[in-house]
C-alpha positions as CSV (number, residue, x, y, z in Angstrom):
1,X,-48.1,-197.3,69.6
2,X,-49.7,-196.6,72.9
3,X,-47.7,-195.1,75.8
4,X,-47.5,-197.4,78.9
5,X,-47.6,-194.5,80.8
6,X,-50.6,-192.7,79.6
7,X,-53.2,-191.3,82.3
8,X,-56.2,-192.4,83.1
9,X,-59.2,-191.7,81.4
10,X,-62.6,-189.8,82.9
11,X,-64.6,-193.1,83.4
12,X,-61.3,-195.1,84.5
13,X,-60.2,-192.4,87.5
14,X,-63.9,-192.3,88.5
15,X,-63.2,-196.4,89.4
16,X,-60.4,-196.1,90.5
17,X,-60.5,-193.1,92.9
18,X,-64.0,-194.8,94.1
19,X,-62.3,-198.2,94.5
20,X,-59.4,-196.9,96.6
21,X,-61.3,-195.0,98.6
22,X,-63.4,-198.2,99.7
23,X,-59.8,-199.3,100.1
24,X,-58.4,-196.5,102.2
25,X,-62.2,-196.9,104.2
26,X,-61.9,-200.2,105.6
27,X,-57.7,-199.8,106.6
28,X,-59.2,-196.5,108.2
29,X,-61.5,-198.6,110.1
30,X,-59.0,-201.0,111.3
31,X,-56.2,-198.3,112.0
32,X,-57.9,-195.6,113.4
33,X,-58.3,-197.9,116.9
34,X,-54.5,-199.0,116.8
35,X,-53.1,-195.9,119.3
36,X,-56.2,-196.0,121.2
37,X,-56.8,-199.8,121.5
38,X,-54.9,-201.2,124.2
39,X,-55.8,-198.5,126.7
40,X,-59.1,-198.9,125.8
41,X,-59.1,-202.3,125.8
42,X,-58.0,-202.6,130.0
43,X,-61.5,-200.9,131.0
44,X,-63.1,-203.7,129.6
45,X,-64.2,-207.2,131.6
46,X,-61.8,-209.3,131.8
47,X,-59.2,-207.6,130.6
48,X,-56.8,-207.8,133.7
49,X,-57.7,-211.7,133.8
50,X,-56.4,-212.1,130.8
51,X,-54.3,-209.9,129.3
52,X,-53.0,-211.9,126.4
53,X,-56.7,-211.3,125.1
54,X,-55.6,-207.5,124.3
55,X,-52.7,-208.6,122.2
56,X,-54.7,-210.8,120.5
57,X,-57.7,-208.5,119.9
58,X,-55.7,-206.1,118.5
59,X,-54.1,-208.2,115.9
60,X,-57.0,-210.7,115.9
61,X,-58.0,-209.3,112.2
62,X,-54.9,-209.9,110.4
63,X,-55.6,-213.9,111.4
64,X,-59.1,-214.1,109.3
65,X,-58.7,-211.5,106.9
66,X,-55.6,-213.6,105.7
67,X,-57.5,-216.6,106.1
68,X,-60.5,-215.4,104.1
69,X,-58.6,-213.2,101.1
70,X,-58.0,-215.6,98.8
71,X,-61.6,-217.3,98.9
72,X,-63.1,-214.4,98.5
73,X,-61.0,-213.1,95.3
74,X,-61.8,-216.5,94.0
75,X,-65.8,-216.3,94.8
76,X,-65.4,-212.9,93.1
77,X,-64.2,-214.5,89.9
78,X,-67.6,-217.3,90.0
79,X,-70.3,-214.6,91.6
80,X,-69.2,-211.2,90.1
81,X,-66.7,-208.5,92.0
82,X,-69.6,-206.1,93.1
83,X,-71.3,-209.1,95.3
84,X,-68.1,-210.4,97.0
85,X,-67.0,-206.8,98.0
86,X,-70.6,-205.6,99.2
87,X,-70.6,-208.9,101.2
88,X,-67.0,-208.2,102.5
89,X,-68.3,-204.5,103.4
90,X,-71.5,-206.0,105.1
91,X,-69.3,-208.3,107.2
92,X,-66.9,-205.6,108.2
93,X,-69.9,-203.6,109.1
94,X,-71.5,-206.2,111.1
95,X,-67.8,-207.1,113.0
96,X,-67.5,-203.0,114.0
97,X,-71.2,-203.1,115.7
98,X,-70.1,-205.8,117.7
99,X,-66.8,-204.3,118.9
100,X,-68.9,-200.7,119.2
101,X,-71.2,-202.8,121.6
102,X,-68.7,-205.0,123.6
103,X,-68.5,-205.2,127.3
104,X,-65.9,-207.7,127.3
105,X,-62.6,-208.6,125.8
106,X,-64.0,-211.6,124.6
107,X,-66.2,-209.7,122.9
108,X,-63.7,-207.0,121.4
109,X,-62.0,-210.1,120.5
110,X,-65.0,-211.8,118.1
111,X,-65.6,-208.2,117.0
112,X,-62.3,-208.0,115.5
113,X,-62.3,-211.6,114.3
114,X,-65.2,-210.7,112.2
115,X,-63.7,-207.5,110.6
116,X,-61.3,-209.3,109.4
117,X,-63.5,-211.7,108.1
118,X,-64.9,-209.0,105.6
119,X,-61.6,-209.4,103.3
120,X,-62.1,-207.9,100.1
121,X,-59.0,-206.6,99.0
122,X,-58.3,-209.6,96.6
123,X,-61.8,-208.6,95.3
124,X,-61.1,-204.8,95.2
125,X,-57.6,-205.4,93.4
126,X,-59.7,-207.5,90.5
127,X,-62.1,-205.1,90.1
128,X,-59.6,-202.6,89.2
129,X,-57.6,-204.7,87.1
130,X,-61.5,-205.5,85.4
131,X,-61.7,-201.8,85.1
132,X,-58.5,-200.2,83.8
133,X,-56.5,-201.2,80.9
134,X,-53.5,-202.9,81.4
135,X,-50.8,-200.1,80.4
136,X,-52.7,-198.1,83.3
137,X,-52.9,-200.9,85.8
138,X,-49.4,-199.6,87.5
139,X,-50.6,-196.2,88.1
140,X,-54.2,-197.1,89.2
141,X,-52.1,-199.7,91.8
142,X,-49.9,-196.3,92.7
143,X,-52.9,-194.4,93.3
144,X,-54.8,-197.2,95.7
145,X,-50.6,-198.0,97.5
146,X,-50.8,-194.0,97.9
147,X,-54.5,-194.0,99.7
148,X,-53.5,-197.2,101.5
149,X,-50.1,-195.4,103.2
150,X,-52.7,-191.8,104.0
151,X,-55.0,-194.0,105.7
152,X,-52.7,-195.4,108.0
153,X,-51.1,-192.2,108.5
154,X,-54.4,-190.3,109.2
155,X,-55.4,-192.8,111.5
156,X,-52.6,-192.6,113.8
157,X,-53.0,-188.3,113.9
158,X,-56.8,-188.9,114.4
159,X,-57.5,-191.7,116.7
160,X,-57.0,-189.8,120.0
161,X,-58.9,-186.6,119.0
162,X,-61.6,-188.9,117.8
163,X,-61.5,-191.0,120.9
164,X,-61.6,-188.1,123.0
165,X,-65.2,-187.0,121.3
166,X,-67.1,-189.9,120.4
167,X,-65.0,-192.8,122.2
168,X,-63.5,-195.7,120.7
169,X,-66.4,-197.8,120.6
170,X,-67.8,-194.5,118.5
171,X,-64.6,-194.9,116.0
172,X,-65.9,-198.5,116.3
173,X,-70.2,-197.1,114.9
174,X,-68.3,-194.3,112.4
175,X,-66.2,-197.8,110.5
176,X,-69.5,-199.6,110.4
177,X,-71.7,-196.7,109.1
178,X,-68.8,-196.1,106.1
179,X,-68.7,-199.3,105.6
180,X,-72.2,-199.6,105.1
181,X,-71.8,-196.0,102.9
182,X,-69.2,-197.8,100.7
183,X,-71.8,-200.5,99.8
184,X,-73.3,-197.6,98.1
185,X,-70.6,-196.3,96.3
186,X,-70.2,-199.7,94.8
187,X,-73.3,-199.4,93.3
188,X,-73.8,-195.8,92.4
189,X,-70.5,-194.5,91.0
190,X,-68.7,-197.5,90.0
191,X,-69.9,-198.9,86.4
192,X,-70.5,-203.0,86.0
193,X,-68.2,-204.6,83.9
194,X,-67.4,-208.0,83.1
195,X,-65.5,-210.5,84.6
196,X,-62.3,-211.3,83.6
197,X,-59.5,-213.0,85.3
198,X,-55.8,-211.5,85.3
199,X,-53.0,-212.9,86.3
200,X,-51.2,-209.6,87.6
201,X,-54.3,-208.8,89.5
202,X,-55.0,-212.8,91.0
203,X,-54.5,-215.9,92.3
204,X,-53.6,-219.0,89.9
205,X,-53.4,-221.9,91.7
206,X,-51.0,-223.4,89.1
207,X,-48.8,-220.6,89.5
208,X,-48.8,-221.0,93.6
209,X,-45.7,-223.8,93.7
210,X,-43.4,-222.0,92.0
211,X,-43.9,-218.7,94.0
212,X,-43.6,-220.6,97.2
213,X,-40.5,-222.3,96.1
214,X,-38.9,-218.6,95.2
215,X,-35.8,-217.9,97.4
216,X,-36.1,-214.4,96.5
217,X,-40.3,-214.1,96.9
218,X,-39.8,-215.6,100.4
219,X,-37.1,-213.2,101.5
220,X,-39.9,-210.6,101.4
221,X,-42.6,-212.4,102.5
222,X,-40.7,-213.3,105.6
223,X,-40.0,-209.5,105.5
224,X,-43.4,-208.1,105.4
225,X,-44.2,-210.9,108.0
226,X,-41.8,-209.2,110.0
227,X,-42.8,-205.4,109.6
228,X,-46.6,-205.8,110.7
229,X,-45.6,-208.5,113.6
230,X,-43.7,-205.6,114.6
231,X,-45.7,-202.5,114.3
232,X,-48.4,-204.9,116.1
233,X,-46.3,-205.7,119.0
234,X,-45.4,-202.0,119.3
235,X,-48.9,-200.2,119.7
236,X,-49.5,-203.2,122.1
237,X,-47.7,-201.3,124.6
238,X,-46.4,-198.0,123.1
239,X,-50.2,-196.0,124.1
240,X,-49.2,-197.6,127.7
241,X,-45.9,-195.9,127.7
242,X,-47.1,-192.7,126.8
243,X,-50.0,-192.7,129.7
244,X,-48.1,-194.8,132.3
245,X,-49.4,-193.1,135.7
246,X,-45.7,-193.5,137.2
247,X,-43.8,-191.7,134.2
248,X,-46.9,-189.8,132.5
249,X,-45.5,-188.6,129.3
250,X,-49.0,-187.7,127.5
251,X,-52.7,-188.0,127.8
252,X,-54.7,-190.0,125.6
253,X,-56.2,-186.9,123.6
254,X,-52.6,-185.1,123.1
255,X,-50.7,-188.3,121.8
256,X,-51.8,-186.9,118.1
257,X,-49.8,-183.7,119.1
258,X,-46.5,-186.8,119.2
259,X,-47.9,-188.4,115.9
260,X,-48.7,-185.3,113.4
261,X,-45.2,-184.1,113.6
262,X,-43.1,-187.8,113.6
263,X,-45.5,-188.8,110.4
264,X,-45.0,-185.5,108.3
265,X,-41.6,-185.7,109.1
266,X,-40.9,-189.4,108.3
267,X,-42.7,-189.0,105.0
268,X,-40.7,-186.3,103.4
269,X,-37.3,-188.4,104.8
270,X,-38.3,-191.1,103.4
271,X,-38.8,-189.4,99.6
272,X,-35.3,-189.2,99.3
273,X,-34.3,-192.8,99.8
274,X,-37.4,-193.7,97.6
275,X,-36.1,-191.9,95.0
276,X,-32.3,-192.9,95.1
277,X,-33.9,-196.5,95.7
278,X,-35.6,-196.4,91.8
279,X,-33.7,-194.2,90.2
280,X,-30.7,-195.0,90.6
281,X,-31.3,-198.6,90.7
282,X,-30.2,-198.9,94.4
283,X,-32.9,-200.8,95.7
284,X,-31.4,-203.6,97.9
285,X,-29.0,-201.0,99.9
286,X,-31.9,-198.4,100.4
287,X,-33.8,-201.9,101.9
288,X,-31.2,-203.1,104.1
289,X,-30.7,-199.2,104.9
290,X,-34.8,-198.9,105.8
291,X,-34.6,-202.7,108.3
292,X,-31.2,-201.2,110.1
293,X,-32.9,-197.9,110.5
294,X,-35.7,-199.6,112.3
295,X,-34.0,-202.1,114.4
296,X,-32.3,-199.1,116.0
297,X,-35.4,-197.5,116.5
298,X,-36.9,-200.0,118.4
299,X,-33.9,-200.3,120.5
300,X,-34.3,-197.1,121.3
301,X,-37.7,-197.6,122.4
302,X,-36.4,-200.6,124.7
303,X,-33.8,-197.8,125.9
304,X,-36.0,-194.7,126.3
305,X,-39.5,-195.6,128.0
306,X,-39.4,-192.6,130.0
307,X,-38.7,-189.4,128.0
308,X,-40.8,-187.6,125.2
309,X,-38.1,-186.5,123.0
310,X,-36.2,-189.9,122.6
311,X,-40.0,-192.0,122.0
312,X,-40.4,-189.2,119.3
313,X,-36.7,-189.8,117.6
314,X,-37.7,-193.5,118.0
315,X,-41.0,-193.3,116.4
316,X,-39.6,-190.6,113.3
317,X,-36.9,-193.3,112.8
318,X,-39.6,-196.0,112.5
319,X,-42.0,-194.6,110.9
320,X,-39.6,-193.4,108.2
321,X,-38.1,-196.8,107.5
322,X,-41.5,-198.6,107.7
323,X,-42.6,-195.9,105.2
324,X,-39.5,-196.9,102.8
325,X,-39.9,-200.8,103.3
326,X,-44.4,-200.5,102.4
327,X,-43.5,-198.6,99.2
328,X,-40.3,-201.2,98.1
329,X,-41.3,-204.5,99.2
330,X,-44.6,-204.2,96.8
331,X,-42.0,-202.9,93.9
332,X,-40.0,-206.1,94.7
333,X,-42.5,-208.8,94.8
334,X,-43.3,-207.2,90.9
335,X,-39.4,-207.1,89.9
336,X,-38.6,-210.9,91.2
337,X,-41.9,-212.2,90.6
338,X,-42.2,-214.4,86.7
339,X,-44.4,-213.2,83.9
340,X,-47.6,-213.5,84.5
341,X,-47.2,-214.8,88.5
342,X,-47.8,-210.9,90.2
343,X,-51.3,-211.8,91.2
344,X,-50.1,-215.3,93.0
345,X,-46.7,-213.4,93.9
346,X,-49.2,-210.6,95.5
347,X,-51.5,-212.5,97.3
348,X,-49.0,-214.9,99.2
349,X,-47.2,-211.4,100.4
350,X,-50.8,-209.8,101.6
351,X,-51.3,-213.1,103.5
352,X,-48.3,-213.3,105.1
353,X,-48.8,-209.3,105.9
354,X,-51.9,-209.9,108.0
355,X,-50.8,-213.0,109.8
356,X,-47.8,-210.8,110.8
357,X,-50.5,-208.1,112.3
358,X,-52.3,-211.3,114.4
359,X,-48.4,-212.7,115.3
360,X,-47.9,-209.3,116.6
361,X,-50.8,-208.9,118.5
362,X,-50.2,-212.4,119.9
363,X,-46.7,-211.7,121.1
364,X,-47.0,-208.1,122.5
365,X,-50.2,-210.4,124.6
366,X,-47.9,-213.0,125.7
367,X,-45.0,-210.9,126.7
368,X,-47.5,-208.0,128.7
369,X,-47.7,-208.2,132.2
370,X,-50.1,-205.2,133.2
371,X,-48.6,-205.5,137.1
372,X,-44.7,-205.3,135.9
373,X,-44.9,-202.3,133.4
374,X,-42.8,-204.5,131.0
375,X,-43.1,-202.6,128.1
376,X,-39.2,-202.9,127.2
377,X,-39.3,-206.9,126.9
378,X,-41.8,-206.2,124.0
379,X,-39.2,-203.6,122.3
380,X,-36.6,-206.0,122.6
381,X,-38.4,-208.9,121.2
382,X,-39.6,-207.2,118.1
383,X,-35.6,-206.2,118.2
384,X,-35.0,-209.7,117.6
385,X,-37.1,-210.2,115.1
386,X,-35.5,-206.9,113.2
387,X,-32.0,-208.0,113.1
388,X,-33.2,-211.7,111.8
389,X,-34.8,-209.7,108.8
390,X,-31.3,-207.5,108.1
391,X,-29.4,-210.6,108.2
392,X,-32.0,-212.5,105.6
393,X,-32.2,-209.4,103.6
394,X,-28.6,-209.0,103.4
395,X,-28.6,-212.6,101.0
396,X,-31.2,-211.1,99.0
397,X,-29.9,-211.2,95.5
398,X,-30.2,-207.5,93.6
399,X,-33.5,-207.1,91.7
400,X,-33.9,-206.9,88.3
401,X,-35.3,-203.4,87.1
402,X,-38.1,-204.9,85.0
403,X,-41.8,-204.0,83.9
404,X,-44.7,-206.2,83.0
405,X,-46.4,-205.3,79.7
406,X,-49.5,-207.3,78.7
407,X,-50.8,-208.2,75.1
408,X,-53.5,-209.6,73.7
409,X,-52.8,-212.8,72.2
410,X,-55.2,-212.8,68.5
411,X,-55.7,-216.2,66.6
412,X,-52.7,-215.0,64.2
413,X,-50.0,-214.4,66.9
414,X,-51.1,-217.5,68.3
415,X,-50.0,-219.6,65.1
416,X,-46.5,-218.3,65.1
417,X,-44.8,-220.9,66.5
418,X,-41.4,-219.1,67.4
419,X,-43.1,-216.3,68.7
420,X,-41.9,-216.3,72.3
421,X,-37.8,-216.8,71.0
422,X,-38.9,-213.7,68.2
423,X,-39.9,-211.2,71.7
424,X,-36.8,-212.7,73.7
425,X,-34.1,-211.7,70.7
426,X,-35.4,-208.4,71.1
427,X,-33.5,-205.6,73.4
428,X,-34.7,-205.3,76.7
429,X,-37.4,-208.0,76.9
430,X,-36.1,-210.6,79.7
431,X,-38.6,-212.9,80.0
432,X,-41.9,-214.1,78.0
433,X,-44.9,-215.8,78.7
434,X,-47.8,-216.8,76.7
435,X,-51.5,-217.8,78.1
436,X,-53.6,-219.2,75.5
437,X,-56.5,-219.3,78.6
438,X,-56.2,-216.2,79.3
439,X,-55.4,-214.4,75.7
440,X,-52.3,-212.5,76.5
441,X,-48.3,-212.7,76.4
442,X,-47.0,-211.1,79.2
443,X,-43.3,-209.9,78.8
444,X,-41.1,-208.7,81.2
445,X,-39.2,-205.4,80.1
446,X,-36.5,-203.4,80.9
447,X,-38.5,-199.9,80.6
448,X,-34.9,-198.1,79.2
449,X,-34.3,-200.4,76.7
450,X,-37.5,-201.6,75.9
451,X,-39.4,-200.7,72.5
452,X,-43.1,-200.8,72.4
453,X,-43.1,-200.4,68.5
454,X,-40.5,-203.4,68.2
455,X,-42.4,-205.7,70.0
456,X,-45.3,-205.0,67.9
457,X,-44.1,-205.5,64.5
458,X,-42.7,-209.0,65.8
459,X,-46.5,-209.5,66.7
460,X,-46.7,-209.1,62.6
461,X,-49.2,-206.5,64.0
462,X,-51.3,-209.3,64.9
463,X,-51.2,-208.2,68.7
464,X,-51.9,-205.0,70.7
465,X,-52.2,-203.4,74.0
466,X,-55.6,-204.6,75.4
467,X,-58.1,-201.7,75.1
């Protein structure tokens, strides 16, 4: 019996490590400009003509990388992973030169259009899932979820330091240059393997009704939707706020002193409710805890545009229920999602993630007016948004605490023709699937009741974990 919780082994944290650090890379590249962006942004021509252009620039990424993720997860399955991502890489490269050069928002804008266009998470995610073994496919996810959340958080302590020494357009030359830098870590560290194709890990098209039908898969797409419209929104005006000549509250290269603290000390709150939310099997109230946490946060940013201390209680409240709800809503998708639909589950809920960055970055441009100062009206509309999310979460149903395990499906388990009512009759497995395409039976599991070495002598020892 192997243990579905076994580490990693030398050649498979090598992979993974390298392939979450091309991750954490990229969502470095995009982050590190968000406190900076629309301040930088105004200098540029044509800014003040049309100011809608900033809000859109800024989220203008979100728009094609959701556009372009699923294409390129599927080219990845017909041209190999290492092409598709170098490709990805090359675009994102090319679409940081162009923002590192612009003169114009217009040209900001296409800049950011095309680093979006390099998406290559779907084709990142694959490549893992190609590289590990399936009882270590939830900790190498951890580990890439755990580089995705320090990238964002080291991008909001660094951007202003960095924009103070090499300006943004230089945060704009470092993304390209690493981007270009992860091309060779592709090809120099991580080893070639072949292509398979996994349902956790991707996109079946004949699995892509039935998750768009799910009540429960919807609730928190809408809910992701939700959390990057508003964290776009916000940084629209929030660097504003914090430099507004009438009410100065802090210069552009002292906002990380605000950031550093409000990040390290929403991280360590939010562990608790992380913990109770698992362990305890308290999920859904530690969620709807996480959306009322930041609803009032951002009505405190409507109420306090003028003083330090109450932005930072604001932002510590935000940031430590937007920490809370980017760890949970993954864990949910995985819990509500069907055997064998987590890939298709996944990618509708990354999609709907970036076109809530461009929706953001859209509305914060339609609701600035650089002459009236109106930075509240922004705080109030993602307000709105909020408490629609708490009252749609509130009807969630409670998740089911369940765990996919994966085995390979052998000419002799494939002859038993009761095989999928023999794993159901056991304790603890709640739902089966069987893929003769792919080769496996995917069972959903309740991880304290759930017996490895039961399931395999029903599989007449015909079936094992995939090696």
């Amino acid at each position: 019996m192997k243990n579905p919780e076994a580490a990693l082994n030398q050649k498979e944290r090598r992979a993974v490590f390298s392939l979450a650090g091309i991750f954490g890379l990229r969502l470095l590249g995009l982050f590190l400009v968000l406190p900076v962006f629309s301040v930088y942004a105004h200098g540029l021509r044509g800014a003040m003509d049309h100011p809608v252009l900033i809000g859109i620039a800024l989220g203008a990424y979100g728009l094609t990388q959701a556009f372009f993720q699923i294409p390129f997860g599927k080219l990845s399955d017909q041209w190999g992973r290492k092409p598709v991502i170098a490709i990805g890489l090359l675009i994102f490269a090319i679409g940081s030169a162009i923002a590192a050069t612009a003169t114009s928002i217009e040209w900001l804008l296409i800049g950011r259009i095309v680093q979006g266009a390099g998406a290559v998470a779907a084709a990142i995610i694959a490549l893992t899932a190609d590289l590990v073994r399936e009882e270590r496919w939830t900790k190498a996810m951890a580990i890439i979820g755990i580089t995705i959340g320090i990238s964002f958080s080291i991008s909001l302590i660094l951007s202003a330091p960095l924009a103070g020494w090499i300006g943004v357009s230089g945060i704009f030359w470092l993304t390209s240059v690493l981007s270009l830098a992860a091309i060779g870590v592709l090809y120099l560290v991580i080893p070639a393997v072949p292509t398979r194709f996994h349902r956790d890990a991707e996109m079946s098209p004949a699995m892509l009704g039935d998750v768009l039908r799910d009540p429960s898969l919807l609730r928190l797409d809408f809910g992701i939707f939700s959390l990057h419209t508003g964290l776009t929104a916000i940084f629209v005006v929030l660097p504003l706020v914090l430099i507004d000549p009438r009410h100065p509250l802090l210069s552009l290269n002292d906002q990380w002193m605000l950031y550093l603290p409000v990040m390290l000390l929403s991280f360590v709150a939010m562990l608790p409710m992380i913990i109770v939310g698992e362990a305890k099997r308290k999920l859904k109230e530690v969620f709807i805890i996480a959306i009322a946490i930041l609803l009032v946060s951002v009505i405190l940013m409507a109420l306090s545009a003028h003083n330090i201390w109450l932005i930072a209680v604001a932002l510590f409240l935000f940031f430590m229920g937007f920490n809370v709800l980017e760890a949970s809503l993954p864990s949910l998708v995985a819990k509500f999602c069907h055997p064998g639909a987590k890939g298709t589950a996944t990618g509708v809920y990354t999609t709907s993630e970036f076109l809530g960055a461009f929706c953001g970055g859209l509305l914060g441009g339609l609701l600035y007016i650089p002459g009236a100062r109106n930075y509240s009206d922004i705080f109030w509309a993602v307000a709105i948004i909020y408490a629609i999310w708490l009252v749609v979460a509130l009807t969630m149903q409670r998740p089911r605490y369940l765990a996919t395990r994966v085995f390979t499906l052998t000419e002799a388990a494939e002859r038993q023709s009761n095989l999928t009512t023999r794993l159901l009759a056991l304790p603890g497995i709640a739902e089966v699937a069987v893929f003769k395409d792919e080769g496996a039976v995917y069972c959903k599991v309740d991880s304290k009741v759930y017996d490895e070495q039961a399931v395999m002598g029903v599989l007449a020892g015909t079936a094992s974990h995939r090696a």
